[in-house]
C-alpha positions in Angstrom: 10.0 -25.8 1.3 9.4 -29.0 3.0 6.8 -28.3 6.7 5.8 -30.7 9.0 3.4 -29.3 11.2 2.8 -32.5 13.5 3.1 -30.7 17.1 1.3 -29.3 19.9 0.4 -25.6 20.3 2.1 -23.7 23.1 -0.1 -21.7 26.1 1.1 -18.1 27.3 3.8 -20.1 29.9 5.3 -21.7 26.8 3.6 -25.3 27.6 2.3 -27.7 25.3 -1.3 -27.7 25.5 -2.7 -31.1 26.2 -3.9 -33.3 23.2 -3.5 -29.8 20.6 -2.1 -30.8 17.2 -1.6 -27.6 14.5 -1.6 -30.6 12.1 -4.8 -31.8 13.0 -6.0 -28.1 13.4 -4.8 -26.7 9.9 -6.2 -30.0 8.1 -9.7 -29.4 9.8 -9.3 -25.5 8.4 -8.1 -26.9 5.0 -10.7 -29.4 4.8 -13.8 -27.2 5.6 -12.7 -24.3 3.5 -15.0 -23.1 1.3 -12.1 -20.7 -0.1 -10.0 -22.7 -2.9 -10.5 -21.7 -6.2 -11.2 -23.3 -9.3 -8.1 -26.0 -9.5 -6.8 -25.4 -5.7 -9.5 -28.2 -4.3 -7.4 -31.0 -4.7 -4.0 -29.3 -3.5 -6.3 -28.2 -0.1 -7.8 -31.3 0.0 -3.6 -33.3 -0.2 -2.5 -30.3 2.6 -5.5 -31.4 4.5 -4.6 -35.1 4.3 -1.3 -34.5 4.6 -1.3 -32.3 7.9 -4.0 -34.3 9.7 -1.6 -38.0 9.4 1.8 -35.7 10.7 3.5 -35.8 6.9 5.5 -33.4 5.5 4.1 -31.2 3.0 6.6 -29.7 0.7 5.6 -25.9 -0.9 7.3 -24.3 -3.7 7.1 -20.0 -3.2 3.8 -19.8 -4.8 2.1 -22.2 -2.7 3.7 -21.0 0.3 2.2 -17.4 0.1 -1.2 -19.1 -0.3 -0.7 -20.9 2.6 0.1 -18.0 4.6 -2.9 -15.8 2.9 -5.3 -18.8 4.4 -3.9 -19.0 7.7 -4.4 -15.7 7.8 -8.2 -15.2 6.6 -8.9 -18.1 8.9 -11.4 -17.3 11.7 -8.5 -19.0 14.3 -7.7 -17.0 17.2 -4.0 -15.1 17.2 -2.5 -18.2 19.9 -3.7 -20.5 16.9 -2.5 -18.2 13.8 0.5 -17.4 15.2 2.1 -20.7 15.8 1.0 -21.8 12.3 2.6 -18.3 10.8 5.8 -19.4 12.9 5.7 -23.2 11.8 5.6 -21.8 8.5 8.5 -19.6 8.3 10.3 -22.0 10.2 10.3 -25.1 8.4 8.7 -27.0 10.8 11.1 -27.7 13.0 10.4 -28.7 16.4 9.0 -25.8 19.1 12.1 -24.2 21.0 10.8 -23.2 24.4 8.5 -25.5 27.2 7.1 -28.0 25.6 7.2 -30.7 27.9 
């Protein structure tokens, strides 16, 4: 599965909120994570780069469950976890909703 998550997060109104990239976010998470195990540290370390320039990352199933399982142990708040859990089960594609 192929994710791009270069975009903004969304408030409560369904509004971008100003200068917010889950890129940048997750790749800060990834980063700083204390978390991988033995042989993960340089996959993390990729995601990190990946997310933080806007690339695409592309996940097979396994990865893709990890990904998810650190989202989730991440000490984000639910507005933040959330819209990475939805960016992740949809592909990336570009927010439906405000925005703009």
């Amino acid at each position: 599965m192929k994710l791009n998550f270069k975009k903004p997060f969304l408030d409560l109104d369904d509004k971008e909120i100003p200068d917010s990239d889950q890129g940048k976010t997750l790749a800060q998470a990834l980063s700083a994570s204390l978390d991988p195990k033995e042989g993960d540290l340089i996959k993390y370390w990729e995601w990190a780069l990946k997310c933080h320039k806007g690339q695409t990352i592309d996940l097979d199933k396994a990865d893709q469950k990890k990904f998810r399982e650190f989202i989730e142990k991440t000490n984000f708040n639910v507005l933040v976890k959330a819209q990475l859990i939805q960016t992740l089960d949809d592909g990336g594609e570009p927010i439906k909703g405000g925005g703009k």
